[in-house]
C-alpha positions in Angstrom: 113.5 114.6 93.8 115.4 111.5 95.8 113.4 109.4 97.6 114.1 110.7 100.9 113.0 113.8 99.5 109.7 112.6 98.0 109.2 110.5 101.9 110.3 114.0 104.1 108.6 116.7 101.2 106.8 115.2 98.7 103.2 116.4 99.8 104.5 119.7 101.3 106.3 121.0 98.3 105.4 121.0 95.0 106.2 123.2 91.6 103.2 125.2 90.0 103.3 125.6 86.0 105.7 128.3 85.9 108.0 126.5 87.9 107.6 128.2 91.3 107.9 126.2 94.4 105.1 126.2 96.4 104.7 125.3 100.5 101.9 123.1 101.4 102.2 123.0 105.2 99.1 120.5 105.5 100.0 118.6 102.6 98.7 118.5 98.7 95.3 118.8 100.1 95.4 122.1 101.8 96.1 125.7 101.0 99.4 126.2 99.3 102.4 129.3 99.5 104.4 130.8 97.4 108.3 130.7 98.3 110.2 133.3 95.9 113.2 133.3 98.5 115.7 130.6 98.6 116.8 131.1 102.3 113.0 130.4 103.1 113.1 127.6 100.9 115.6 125.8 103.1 114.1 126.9 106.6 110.7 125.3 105.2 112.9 122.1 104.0 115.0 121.7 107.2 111.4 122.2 109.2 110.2 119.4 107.5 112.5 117.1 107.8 112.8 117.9 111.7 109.2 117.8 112.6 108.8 114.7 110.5 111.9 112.6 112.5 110.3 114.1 115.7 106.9 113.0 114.9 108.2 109.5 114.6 110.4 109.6 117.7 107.7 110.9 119.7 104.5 108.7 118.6 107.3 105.8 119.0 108.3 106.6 122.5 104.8 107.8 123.7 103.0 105.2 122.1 105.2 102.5 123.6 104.7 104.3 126.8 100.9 104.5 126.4 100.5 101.2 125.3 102.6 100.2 128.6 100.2 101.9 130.7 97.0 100.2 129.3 95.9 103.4 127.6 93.2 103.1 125.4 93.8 103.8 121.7 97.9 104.0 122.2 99.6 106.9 120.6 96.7 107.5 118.6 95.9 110.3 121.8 99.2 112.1 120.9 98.4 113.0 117.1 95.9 116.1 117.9 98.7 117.1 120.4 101.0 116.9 117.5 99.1 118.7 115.1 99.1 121.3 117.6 102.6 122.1 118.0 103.2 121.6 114.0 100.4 124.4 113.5 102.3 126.4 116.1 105.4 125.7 114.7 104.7 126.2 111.5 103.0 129.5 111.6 105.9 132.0 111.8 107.6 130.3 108.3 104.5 131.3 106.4 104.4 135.3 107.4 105.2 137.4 104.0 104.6 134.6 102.0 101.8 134.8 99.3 98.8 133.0 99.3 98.8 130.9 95.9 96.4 130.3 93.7 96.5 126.9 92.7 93.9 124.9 94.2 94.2 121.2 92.8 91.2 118.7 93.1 91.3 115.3 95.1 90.7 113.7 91.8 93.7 115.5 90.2 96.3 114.6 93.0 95.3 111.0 93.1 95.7 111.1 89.7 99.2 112.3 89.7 100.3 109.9 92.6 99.0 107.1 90.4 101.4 108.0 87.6 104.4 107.6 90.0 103.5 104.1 91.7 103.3 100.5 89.3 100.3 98.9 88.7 101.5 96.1 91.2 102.6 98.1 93.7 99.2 99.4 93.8 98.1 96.5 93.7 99.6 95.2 96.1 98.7 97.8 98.4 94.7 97.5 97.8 94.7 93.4 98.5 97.4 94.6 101.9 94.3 97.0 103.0 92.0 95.3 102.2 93.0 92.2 104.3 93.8 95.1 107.2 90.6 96.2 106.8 88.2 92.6 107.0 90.8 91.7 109.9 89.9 94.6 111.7 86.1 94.3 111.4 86.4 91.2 112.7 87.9 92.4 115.8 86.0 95.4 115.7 82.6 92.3 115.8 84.6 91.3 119.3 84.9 94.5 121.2 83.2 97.4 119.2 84.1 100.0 121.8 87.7 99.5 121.0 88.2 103.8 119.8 91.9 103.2 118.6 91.1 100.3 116.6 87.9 102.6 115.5 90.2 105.3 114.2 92.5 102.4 112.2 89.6 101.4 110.3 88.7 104.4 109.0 92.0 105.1 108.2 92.7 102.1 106.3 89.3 102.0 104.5 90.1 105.7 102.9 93.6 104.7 101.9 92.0 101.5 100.4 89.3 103.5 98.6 92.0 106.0 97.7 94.0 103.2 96.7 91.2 102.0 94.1 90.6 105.1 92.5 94.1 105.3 91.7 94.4 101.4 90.3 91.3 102.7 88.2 93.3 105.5 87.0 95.9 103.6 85.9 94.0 101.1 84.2 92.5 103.4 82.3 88.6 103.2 83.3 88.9 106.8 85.1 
């Protein structure tokens, strides 16, 4: 898989142990399909790629615009909208497909994603959030009602956590 692959796909589709390819339309961490056609196959790849470039262009525009207007929390209001339509859109790809089987743990695909990123990019990545994260907390200690920097933080603090369970799998201690 290319890197623009593994950016556009990489947590939708994944192979299982016989070497199916599966759909995960919510990502690794939700319920997974099996694709046995290869027509499917592309109409799930070329909806991926186009809902991805749209989601960008979208939360860029709207959050600009947002953001413009003095709305609290920026584009941040536009992402349950967005889930929305990908449901929507998403729904009609999965009819016929089978429901598969393979369920993998939040330990096991933090696991795997550790394998594929260097110890000091990972690294690098927990000191980054973690700087995001004290930064934030001390903006958060000057207006606390501030939702859409609420929402950052939390965001930030999982991928840090996540972050640090992978550098401990790396290392070895997990």
């Amino acid at each position: 898989m290319g890197y623009f692959d593994s950016v556009f796909f990489g947590e939708n589709l994944k192979t299982d142990g016989q070497g199916r390819e599966l759909f995960f339309p919510w990502g690794e961490y939700g319920r997974g399909y099996l694709m046995t056609e290869y027509p499917r196959r592309q109409q799930v790849r070329r909806f991926l790629y186009w809902s991805c470039f749209l989601a960008v262009l979208i939360y860029a525009v709207g959050n600009a615009a947002l953001v413009s207007a003095g709305a609290p929390g920026g584009g941040l209001v536009l992402l349950p909208l967005f889930a929305l339509c990908y449901h929507r859109a998403h729904r009609p790809l999965l009819r016929g497909l089978p429901v598969a089987q393979e369920r993998r743990s939040l330990a096991v695909i933090h696991a795997d994603k550790a394998k594929t990123i260097s110890f000091g990019a990972l690294l690098f990545v927990f000191c980054a959030c973690t700087l995001i994260v004290w930064e934030i907390l001390r903006t958060l200690s000057r207006s606390p009602t501030d939702v859409g920097l609420i929402l950052v933080f939390v965001f930030f603090n999982v991928f840090t956590w996540s972050t640090g369970y992978m550098i401990q799998v790396k290392s070895g201690s997990r």
